[in-house]
ZAMI-25039 format. One line per field, with one value per residue: residue number from 0; residue in three letters; chain; x, y, z of N, C-alpha, C in turn. Coordinates in pm, whole numbers, plus 50000, padded with zeros to 5 digits. Example, Ala and Ser with C-alpha at 12.3 -4.5 7.8 and 13.67 -1.06 7.14 Angstrom:
residues 2
n	(0,1)
res	(ala,ser)
chain	(A,A)
n_u	(51319,51285)
n_v	(49431,49775)
n_w	(50780,50708)
ca_u	(51230,51367)
ca_v	(49550,49894)
ca_w	(50780,50714)
c_u	(51320,51290)
c_v	(49670,50003)
c_w	(50780,50787)
END
This chain:
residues 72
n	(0,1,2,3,4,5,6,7,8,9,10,11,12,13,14,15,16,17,18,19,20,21,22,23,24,25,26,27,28,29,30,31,32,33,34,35,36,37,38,39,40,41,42,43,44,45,46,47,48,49,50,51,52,53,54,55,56,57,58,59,60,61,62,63,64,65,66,67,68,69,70,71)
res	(unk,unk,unk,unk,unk,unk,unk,unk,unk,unk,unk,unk,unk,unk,unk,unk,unk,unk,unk,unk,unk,unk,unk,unk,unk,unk,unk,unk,unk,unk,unk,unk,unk,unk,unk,unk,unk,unk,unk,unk,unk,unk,unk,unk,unk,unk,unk,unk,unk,unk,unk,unk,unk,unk,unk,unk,unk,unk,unk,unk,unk,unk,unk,unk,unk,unk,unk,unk,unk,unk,unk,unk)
chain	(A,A,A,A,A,A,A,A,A,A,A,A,A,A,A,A,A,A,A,A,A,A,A,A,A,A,A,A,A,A,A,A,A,A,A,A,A,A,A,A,A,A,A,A,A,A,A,A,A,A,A,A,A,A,A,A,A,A,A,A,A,A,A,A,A,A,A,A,A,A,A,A)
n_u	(41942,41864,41652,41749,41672,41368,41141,40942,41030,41193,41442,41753,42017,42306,42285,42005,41645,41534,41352,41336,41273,41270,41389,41648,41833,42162,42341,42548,42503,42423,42219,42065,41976,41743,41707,41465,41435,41250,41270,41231,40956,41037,41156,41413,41622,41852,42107,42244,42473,42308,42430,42599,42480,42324,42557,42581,42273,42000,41725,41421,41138,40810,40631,40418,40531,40544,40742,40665,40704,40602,40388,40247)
n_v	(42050,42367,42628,42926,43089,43131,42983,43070,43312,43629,43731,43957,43846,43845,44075,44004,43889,43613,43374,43156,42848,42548,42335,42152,41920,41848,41508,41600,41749,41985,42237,42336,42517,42562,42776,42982,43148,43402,43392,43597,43446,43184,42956,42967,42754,42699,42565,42538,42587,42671,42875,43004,43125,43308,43482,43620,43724,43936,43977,44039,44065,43935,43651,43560,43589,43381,43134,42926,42594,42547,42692,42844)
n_w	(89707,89666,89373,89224,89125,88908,88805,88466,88516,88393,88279,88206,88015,87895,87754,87608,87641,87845,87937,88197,88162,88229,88520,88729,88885,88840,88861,89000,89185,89121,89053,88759,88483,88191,88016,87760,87437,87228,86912,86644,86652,86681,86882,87115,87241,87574,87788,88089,88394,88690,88822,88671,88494,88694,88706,88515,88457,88544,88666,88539,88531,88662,88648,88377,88129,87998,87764,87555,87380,87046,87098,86946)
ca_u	(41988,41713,41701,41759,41637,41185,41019,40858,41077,41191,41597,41854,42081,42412,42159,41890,41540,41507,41263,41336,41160,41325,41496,41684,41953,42261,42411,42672,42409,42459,42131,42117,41853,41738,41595,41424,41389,41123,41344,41091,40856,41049,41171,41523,41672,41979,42097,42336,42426,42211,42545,42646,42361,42311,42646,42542,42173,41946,41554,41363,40995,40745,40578,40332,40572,40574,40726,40581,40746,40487,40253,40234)
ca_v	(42180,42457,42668,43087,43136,43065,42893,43180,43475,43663,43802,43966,43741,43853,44129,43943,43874,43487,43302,43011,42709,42426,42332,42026,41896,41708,41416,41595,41820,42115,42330,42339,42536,42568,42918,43030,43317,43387,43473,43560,43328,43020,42946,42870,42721,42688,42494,42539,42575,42802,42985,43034,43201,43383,43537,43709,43760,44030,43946,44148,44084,43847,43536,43603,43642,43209,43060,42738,42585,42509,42705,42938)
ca_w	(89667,89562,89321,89301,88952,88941,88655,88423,88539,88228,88316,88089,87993,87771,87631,87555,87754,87801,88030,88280,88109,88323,88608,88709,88963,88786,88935,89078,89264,89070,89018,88643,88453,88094,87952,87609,87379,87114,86793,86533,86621,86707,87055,87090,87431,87603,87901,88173,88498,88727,88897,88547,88448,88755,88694,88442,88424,88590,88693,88477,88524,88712,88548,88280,87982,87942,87666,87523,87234,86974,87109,86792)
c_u	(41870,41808,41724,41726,41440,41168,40956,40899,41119,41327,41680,41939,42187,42307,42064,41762,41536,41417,41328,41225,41180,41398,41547,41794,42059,42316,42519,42587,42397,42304,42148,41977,41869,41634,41618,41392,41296,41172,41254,41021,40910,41136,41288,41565,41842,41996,42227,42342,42377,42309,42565,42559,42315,42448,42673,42430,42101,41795,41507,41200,40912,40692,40461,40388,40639,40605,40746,40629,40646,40380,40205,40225)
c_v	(42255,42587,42802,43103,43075,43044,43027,43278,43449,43735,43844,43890,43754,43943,44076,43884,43761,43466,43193,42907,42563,42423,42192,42022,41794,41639,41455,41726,41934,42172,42361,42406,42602,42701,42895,43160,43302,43455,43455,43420,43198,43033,42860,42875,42697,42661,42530,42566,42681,42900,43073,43165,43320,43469,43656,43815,43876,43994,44100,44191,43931,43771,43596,43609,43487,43237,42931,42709,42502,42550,42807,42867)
c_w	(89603,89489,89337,89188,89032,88804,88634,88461,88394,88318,88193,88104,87887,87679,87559,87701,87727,87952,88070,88220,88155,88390,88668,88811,88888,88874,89021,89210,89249,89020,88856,88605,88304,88050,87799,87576,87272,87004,86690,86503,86681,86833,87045,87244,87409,87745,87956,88337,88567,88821,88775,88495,88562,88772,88614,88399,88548,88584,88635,88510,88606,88603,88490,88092,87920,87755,87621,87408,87187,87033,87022,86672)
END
């Protein structure tokens, strides 16, 4: 199963800009993918599945706008 989300896009997401920072197939073959946001400074994530998320979210911008936890 591939995915429809890319590593390092930046999408709205429930009003908020978060980045794709992982992606993953669960056991049941479900496309699952984990984005982050940069809330003053600290990088908080959140995981689920990648229908889920594409249900809601909107591609905002091409790769360039990585975020790295601990890299501040």
């Amino acid at each position: 199963m591939t995915h429809k989300t890319e590593m390092w896009q930046v999408y709205r997401f429930q009003d908020v800009d978060v980045t794709v920072i992982q992606q993953w197939v669960d056991p049941f073959g479900r496309p699952m993918l984990r984005f982050g946001l940069d809330r003053d400074g600290e990088v908080l994530a959140a995981g689920l599945p990648e229908a889920e998320f594409l249900a809601e979210a909107t591609l905002l911008a091409e790769a360039g706008s990585e975020l790295v936890e601990g890299a501040r």
